[in-house]
C-alpha positions in Angstrom: 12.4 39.9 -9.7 13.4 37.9 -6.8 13.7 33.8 -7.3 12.1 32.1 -4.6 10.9 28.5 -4.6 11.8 27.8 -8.1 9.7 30.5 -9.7 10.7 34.5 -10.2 8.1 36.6 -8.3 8.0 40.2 -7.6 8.6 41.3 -4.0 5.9 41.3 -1.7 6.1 45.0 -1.5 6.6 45.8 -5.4 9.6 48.0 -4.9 12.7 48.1 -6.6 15.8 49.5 -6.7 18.8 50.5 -9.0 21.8 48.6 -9.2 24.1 51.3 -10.5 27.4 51.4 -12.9 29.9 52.2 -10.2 31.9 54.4 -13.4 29.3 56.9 -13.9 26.4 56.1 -11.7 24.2 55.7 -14.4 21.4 52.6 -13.8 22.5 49.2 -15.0 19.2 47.6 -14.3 16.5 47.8 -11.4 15.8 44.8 -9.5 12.8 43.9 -6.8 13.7 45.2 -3.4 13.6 42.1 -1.1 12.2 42.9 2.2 11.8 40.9 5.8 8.3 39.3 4.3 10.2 38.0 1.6 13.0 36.7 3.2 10.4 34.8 5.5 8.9 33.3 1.9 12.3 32.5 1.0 13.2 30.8 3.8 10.2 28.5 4.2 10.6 27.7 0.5 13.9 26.8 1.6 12.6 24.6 4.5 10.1 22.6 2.3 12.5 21.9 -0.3 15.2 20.7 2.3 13.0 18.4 4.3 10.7 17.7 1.4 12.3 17.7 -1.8 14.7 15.9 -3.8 17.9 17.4 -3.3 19.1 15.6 -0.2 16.1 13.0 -0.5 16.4 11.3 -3.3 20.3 12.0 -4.6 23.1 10.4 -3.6 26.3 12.7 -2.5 28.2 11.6 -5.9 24.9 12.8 -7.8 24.8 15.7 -5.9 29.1 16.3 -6.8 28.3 15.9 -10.5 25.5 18.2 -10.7 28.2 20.6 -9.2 31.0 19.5 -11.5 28.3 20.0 -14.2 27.5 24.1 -12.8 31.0 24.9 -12.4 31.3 23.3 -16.2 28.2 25.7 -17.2 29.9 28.8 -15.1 33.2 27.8 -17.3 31.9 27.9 -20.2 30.2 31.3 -20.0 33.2 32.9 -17.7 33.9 35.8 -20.1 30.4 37.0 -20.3 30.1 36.8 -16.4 33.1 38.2 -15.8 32.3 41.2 -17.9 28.6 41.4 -15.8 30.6 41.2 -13.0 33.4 44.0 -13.6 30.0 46.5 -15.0 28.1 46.0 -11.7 31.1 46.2 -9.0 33.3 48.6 -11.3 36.3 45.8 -11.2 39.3 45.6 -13.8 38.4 42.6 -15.8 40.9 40.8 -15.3 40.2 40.7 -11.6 36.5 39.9 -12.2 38.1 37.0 -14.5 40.3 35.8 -11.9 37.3 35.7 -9.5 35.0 33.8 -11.6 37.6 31.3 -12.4 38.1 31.0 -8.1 34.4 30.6 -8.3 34.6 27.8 -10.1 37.7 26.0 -8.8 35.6 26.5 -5.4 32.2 24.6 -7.1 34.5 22.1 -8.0 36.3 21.7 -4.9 32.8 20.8 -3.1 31.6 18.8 -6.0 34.6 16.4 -5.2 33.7 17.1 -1.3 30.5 15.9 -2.4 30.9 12.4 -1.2 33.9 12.6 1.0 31.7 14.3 4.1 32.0 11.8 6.8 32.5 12.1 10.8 34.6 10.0 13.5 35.2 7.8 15.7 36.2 8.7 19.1 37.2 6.4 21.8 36.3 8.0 25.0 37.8 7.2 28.3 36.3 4.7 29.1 35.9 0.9 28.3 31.9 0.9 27.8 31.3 4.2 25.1 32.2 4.3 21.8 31.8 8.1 20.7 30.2 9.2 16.6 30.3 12.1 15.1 28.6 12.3 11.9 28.1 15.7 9.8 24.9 16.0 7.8 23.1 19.2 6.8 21.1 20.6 9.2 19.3 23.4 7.4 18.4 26.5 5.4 20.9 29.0 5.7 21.0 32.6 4.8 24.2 34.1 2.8 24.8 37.9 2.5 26.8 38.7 0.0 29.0 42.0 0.0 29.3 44.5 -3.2 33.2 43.4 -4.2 32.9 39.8 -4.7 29.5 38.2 -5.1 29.8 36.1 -7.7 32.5 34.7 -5.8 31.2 34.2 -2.6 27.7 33.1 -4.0 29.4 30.6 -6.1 31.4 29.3 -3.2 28.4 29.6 -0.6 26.0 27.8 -3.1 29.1 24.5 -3.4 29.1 24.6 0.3 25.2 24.4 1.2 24.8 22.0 -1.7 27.7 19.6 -1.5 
């Protein structure tokens, strides 16, 4: 199934696909087969929790960094079994699917301590009268492809970086 707005739905089509063990193409698992219409469902989910729910609403950034210290602490603790999901579904050695779950969560950590260091700057322009600003804030959903050799890597690391 595909998890949008907090909940696991099937896709608005019904289809799935394979996900196939790279070793002897036999089928791991079959999963929902996300489609344009659900992307669209995802994405305005996406919307209405940004702008209306309590992520960037009601959290502080050093609430938000130790909810991320606390899911790279979860991904820790589970990294052999993930690792070994990992090396089934992209036909990596372990110990390369090890190494990239431990990136994964040196990179969750990284933003969790980012968390509450996101600032902007001062400029002084040329020119007695202006003071310049810059300050970074989120401005959005964003959308995250993820190729077949590293997604638990790269989801990890997108995920610190949208949520940070």
């Amino acid at each position: 199934q595909l998890f949008i707005n907090n909940q696991y739905v099937d896709s608005v089509s019904g289809k799935t696909i394979g996900v196939y063990d790279p070793r002897n193409d036999e089928t791991i698992v079959s999963v929902s087969e996300g489609s344009h219409a659900d992307i669209n469902l995802a994405v305005d989910a996406a919307y209405d929790a940004y702008h209306f729910g309590p992520w960037y609403q009601q959290f502080t950034a050093t609430q938000r960094g130790r909810i991320l210290y606390r899911f790279a602490d979860l991904i820790e603790q589970n990294a052999d079994e993930l690792a070994l999901l990992e090396a089934w579904d992209t036909g990596k050695v372990l110990e390369n699917a090890k190494t990239e779950v431990n990136m994964g969560v040196a990179s969750l950590r990284y933003f969790a301590g980012f968390s509450d260091k996101i600032n902007g700057s001062t400029l002084s322009p040329d020119h007695p009268s202006f003071v310049s600003q810059t300050y970074r804030e989120p401005i959005g959903v964003i959308g995250n492809i993820l190729p077949w050799n590293v997604p638990l890597f790269l989801c990890l690391t997108h995920t610190a970086m949208a949520l940070s």
